[in-house]
N, C-alpha and C positions, 0 to 999 in steps of 0.2 A: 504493500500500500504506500508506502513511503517514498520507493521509486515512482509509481504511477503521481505521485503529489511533487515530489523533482522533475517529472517529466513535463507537468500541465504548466506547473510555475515558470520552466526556464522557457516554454513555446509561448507563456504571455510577454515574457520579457521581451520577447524576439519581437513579438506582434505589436509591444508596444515602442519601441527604438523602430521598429520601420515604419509605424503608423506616423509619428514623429516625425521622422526626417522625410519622408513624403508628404505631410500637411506643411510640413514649414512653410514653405514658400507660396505653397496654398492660402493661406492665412493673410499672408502680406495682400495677396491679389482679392481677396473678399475685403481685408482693411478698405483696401481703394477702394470698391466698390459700391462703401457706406459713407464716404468720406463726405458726399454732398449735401448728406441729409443733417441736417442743426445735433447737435454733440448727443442729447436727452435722446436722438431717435436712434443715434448710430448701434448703441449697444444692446437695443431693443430690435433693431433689423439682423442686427446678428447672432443674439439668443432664438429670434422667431423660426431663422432660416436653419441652423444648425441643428436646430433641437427635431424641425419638419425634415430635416435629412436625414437624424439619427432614427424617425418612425421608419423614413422609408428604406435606411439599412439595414431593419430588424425585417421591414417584409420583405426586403431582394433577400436577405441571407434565407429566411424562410425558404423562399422562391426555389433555392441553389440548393437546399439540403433534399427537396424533391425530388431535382433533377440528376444533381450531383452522383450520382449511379450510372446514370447515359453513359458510354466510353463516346459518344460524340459528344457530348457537353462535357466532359474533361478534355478532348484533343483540341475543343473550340476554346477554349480556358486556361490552356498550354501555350496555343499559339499565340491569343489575345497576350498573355504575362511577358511572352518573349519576342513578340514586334514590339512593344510600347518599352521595355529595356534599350533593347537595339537602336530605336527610334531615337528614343532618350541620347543614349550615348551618341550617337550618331548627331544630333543637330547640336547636343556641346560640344562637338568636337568642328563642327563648321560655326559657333559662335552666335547656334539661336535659343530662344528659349520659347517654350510653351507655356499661353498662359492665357486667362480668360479677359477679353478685351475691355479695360476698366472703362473707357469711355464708354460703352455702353448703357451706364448706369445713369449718365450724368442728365439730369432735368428728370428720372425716373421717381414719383412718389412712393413713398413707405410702402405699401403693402407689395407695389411692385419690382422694389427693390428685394425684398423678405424672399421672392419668389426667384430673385436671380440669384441672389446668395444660396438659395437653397439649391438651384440647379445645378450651380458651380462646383457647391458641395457632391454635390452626386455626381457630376464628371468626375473629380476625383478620388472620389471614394471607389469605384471601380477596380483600381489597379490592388489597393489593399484589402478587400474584398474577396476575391480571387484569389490573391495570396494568402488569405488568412484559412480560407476553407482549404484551400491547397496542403496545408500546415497540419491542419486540425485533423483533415479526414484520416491520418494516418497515426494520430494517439491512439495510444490505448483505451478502449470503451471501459467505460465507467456508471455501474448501477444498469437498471434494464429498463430504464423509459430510454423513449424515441420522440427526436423533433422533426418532423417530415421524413427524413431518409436515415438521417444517420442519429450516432448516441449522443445524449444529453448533453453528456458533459464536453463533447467536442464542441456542439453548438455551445455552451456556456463560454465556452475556453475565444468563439470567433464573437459572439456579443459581447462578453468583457472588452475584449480589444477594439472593437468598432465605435462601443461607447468611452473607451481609455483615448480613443484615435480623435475620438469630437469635441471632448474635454481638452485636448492638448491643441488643437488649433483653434480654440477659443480661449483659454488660459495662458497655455505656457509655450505657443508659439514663438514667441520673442526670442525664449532661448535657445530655441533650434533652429532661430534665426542667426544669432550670435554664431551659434555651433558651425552650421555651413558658412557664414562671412569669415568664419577663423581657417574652417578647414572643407573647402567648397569638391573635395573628394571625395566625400560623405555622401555628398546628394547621388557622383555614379557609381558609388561602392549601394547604396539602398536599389537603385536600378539596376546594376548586376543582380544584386540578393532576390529581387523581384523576378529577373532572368529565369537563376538557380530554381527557384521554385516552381516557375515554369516547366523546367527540367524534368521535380522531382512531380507535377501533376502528368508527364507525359509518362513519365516512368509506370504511371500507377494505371494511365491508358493504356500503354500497351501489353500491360498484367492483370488488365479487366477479362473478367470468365470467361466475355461474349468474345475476347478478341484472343487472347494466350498467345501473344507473339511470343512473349518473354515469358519464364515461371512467374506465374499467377502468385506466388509466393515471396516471392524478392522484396517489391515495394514495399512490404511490413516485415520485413526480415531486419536482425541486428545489423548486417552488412549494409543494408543501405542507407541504416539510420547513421549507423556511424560515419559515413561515405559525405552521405547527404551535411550532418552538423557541422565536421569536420572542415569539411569547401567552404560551408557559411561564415564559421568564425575566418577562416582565415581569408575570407573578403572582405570583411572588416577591418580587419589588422592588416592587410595588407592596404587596404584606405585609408585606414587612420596614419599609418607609419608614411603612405608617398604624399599626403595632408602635411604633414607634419616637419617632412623632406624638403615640402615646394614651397612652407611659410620659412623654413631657413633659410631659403635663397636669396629672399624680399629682402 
């Protein structure tokens, strides 16, 4: 029991560090988006819009644990993790950024604004969504209830995270703002991790029943849990360490 309780705790941990440094910058781009409305309204379009994204992350994850069984809705959920990685990396390294166009907002009244924050939020909630089910479906089941498709406690383990992911770009964004302006290799060490996870949802496609390319048995096997953690920390560590590398030079 005690491994199963090390095992749920170190995958929120993981889910909360990349829910983090994926909203960072997210946060920044909704700041702007509230920016026009009198100061009493700003914070009030922002709790409206987050808290209406946090509903609708609890009914998409719903939605996913349904589905989440299809070996086409996992290779579609594979691909989707490892274009928007790719993508990611790929236009910082041509010097663009993706981002939701704040001009948009500008002359837009309150409740209209509530509604584009909330949209914004649900573009990006997507990529850690996916990742977080990606994450989950492959803990250890815990207790014998069932939420749509899979065990409780996995779903518990991807709504902790989703609600820890909406709390920290409404709270403690700033610091994961600081965090990427100190060490702006973070942002494509989390889009790698996003990748990897990709990786580890295709792994678990091609050892779905319907399809047995691979043994059906691997993707929950010790070996590729350790395979799998192993890569992850040390995308981190190797982010934080060439971060860390590339502020000594300055």
């Amino acid at each position: 029991m005690e491994t199963v309780f090390l095992e749920y705790a170190w995958v929120l941990l993981v889910l909360i560090g990349l829910e983090g440094l994926l909203a960072a910058d997210n946060a920044v781009v909704m700041a702007v988006m509230v920016k026009h409305l009198p100061p009493a309204q700003q914070k009030k379009a922002l709790f409206y819009g987050l808290f209406g994204a946090f509903v609708f992350r609890f009914a998409a994850l719903f939605m996913v644990t349904l589905l989440i069984d299809i070996w086409q809705i996992q290779a579609l959920g594979a691909a989707y993790l490892l274009f928007i990685a790719v993508k990611h990396i790929y236009d910082q390294r041509k010097g663009e950024e993706h981002s939701v166009e704040p001009e948009a907002t500008k002359g837009s009244g309150f409740w209209m604004t509530v509604l584009k924050v909330e949209l914004a939020d649900i573009a990006f909630a997507i990529d850690s969504m996916l990742a977080a089910v990606a994450i989950a479906v492959t803990l250890t089941e815990v207790g014998d209830f069932q939420v749509g498709g899979i065990n409780g406690g996995q779903f518990s383990v991807m709504i902790a995270g989703g609600l820890i992911g909406v709390i920290i770009m409404r709270f403690a964004a700033h610091k994961f703002v600081q965090l990427l302006a100190k060490y702006p290799q973070l942002e494509t060490a989390a889009f790698v991790i996003v990748g990897w996870v990709g990786v580890k949802l295709a792994v678990l496609t091609l050892g779905h029943q319907n399809l047995q390319i691979i043994d059906p048995h691997f993707p929950h096997s010790t070996t590729w849990e350790i395979i799998f953690w192993s890569v992850l920390v040390a995308i981190v560590v190797v982010g934080y360490l060439t971060g860390v590398r590339s502020r000594a030079k300055e």
